[in-house]
C-alpha positions in Angstrom: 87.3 123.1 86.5 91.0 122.5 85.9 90.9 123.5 82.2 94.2 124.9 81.7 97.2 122.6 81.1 100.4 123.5 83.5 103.7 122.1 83.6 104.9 121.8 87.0 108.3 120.5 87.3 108.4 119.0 90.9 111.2 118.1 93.3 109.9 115.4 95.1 112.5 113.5 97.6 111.7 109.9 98.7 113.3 107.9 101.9 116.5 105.8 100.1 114.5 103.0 102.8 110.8 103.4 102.4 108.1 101.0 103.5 106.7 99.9 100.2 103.3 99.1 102.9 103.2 103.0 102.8 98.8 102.8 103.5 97.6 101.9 106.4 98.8 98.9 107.0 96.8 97.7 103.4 99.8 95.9 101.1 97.2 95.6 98.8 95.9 99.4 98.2 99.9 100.1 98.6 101.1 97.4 96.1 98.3 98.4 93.6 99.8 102.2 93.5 103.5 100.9 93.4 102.6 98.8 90.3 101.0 101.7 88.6 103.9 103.5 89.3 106.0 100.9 87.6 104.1 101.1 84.7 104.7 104.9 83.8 108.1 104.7 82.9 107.2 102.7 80.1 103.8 103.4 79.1 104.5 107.2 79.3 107.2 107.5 76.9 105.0 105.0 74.6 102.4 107.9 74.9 104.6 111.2 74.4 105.6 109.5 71.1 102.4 108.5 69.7 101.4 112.4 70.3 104.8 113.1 68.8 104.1 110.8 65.5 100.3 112.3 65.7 102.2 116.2 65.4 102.6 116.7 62.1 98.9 115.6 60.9 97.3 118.2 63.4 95.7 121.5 62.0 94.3 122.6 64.4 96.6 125.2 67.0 94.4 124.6 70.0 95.0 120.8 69.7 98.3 121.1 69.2 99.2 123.1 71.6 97.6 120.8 74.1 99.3 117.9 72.7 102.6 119.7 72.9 101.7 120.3 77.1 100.6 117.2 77.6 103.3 115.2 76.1 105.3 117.5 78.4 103.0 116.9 81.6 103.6 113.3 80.7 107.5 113.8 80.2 107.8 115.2 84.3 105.6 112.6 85.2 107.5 109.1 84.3 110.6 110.9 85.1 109.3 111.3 89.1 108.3 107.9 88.9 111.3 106.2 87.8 113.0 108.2 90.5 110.3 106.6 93.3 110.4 103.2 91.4 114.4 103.4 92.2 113.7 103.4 95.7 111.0 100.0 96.1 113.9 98.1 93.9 115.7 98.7 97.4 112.9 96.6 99.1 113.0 93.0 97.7 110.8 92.4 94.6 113.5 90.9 92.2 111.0 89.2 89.9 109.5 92.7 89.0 112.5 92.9 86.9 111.2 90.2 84.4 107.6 91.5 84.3 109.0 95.4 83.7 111.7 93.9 80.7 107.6 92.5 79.4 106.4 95.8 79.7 109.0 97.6 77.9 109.1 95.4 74.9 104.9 95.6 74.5 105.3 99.3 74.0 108.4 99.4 72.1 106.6 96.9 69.8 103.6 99.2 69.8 105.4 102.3 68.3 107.3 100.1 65.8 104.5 97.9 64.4 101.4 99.1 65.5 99.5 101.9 63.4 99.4 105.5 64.2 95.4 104.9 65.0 96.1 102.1 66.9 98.6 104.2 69.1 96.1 107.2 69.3 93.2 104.5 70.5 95.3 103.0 73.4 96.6 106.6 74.5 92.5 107.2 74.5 91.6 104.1 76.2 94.3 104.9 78.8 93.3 108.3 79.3 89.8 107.6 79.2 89.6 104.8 82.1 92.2 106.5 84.8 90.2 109.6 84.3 87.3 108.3 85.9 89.5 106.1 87.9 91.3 109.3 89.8 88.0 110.9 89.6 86.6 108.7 92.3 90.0 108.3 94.0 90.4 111.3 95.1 86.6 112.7 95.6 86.5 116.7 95.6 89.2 117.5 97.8 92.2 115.4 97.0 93.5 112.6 100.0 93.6 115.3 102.8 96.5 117.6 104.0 100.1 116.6 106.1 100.5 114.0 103.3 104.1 112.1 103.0 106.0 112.5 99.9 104.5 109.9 98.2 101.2 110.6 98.1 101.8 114.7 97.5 103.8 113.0 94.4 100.5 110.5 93.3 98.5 113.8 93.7 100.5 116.2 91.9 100.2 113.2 89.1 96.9 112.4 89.4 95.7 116.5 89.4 97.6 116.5 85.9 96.1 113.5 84.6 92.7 115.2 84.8 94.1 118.9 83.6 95.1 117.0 80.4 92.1 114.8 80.4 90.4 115.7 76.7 93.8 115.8 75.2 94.3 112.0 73.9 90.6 112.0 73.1 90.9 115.3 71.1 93.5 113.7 68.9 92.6 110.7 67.9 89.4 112.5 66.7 91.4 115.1 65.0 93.9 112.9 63.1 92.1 109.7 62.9 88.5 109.5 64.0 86.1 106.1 64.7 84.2 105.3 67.5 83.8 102.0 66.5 87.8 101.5 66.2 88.2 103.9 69.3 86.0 101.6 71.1 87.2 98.5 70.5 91.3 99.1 70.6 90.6 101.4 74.0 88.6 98.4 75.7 91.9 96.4 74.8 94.7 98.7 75.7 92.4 99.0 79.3 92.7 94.9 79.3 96.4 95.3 78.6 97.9 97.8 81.3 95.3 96.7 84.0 96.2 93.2 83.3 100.1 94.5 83.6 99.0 96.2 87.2 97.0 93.3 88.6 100.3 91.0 87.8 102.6 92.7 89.2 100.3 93.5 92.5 99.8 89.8 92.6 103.4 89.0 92.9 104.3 91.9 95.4 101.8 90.1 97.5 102.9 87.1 97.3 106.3 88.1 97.8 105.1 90.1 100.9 101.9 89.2 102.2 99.2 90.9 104.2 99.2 89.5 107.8 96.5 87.3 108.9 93.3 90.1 110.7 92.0 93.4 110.0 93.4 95.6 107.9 92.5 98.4 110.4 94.0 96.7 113.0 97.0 96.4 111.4 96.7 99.9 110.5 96.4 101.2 113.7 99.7 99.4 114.4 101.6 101.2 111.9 102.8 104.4 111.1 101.7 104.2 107.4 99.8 106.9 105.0 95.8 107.2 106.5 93.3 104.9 104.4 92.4 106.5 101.1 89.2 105.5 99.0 88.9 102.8 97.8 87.1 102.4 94.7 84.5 99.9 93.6 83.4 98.3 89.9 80.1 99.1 91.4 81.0 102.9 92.2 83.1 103.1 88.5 80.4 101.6 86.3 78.0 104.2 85.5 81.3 106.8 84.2 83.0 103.7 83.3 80.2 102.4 81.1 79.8 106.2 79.5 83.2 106.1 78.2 82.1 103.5 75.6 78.8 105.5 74.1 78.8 106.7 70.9 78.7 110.2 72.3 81.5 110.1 74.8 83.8 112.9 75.3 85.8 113.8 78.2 85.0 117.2 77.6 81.7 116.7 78.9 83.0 114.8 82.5 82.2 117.2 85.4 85.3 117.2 87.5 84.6 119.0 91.1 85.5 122.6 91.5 87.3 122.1 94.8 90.3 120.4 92.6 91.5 123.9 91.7 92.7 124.1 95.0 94.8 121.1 94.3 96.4 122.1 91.3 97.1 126.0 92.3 99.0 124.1 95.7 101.2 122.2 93.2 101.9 125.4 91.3 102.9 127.0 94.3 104.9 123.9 95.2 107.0 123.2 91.8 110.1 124.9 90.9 109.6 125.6 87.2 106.0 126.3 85.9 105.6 126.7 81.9 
């Protein structure tokens, strides 16, 4: 399921003073999503132009078409993030300045001295590991109902991430092709951004740390988002191992039917569709 590529432009609202602890009580689970976030507005653009740069060596209409959508899925999606971003500047982290400026000039660098293949490769190796990352995340049914704004906005993104899911792979193999190169600059690109995330968690925690006892306990305290999934090297591995196989292609990665449900809510929910 979730085969067909829709544009959903949201209108997601976030509290000017949110609790960047938004889950259960876990700073870490919280801080991990809120550095992810932070990425997008710089790693997303980075994408949309390598599948802009990739446009004019594609043949083939079906691919380009789905490049043109995703490139636009992409385009609402660091847009909402900057917008939530905006709002945890609020809550004390000054040093994620410095580490976001690091970011920035990375992909800026990328686009100007890196290779149209090497671009393509990272999009895939992006693609490819948050995939199976989300996958697991969100099981078949998505992180539940009654869900604060800032989750519905990590789901909408997340149920677009797998709608688009064979688009960066399709490319590369259309305009460039290699598993070999594929393999090696898509293992990088996943050293580089996760790298980027487990910084920036790092700091955020130590700027903010978990209180000594149970996470549970301190859960049950709060008034933060219910506990959602966590997930394991151990429970990644098999899918995450797949990606780097000679015959890998996200085309053939079951995602669960019930996910449907998902992305025809967020149709329902957005204000433009295209």
């Amino acid at each position: 399921m979730l085969d067909t590529i829709t544009v959903r432009q949201m209108s997601f609202e976030f509290p000017h003073d949110i609790d960047p602890v938004f889950i259960d009580g876990d700073h870490k689970q919280s801080f991990g999503f809120i550095a992810g976030s932070l990425l997008l507005p710089y790693l997303e653009p980075y994408l949309i132009r390598s599948m802009r740069a990739a446009e004019q060596h594609v043949t083939d209409p079906a691919v380009l078409e789905d490049l043109k959508k995703f490139a636009s899925q992409e385009g609402q999606h660091y847009q909402m993030h900057k917008k939530f971003n905006a709002t945890i500047r609020r809550a004390g982290f000054p040093e994620l300045e410095r580490l976001e400026k690091e970011l920035a000039d990375d992909y800026q660098r990328f686009t100007s001295t890196k290779s149209l293949r090497f671009n393509l490769a990272y999009a895939e190796g992006f693609e490819a590991l948050t995939m199976n990352v989300i996958k697991h995340m969100m099981g078949p049914k998505g992180f539940g109902d009654n869900l604060p704004v800032v989750m519905q906005m990590i789901e909408w993104h997340f149920v677009e991430e797998l709608e688009h899911r064979t688009v960066a792979f399709d490319v590369y193999d259309h305009v460039c092709g290699g598993y070999v190169y594929r393999l090696v600059v898509g293992a990088w690109a996943q050293w580089h951004f996760t790298r980027w995330i487990r910084r920036a968690t790092r700091y955020m925690l130590k700027t903010r740390p978990q209180p000594k006892g149970n996470v549970k306990q301190a859960a049950a305290a709060s008034n933060a988002v219910p506990s959602i999934r966590s997930v394991s090297i151990k429970d990644l591995l098999p899918d995450l191992l797949s990606i780097y196989l000679p015959s890998y292609t996200p085309h053939n990665v079951q995602i669960p039917a019930d996910l449907q449900r998902l992305a025809d809510k967020y149709t329902r929910m957005a204000i433009k569709v295209s």
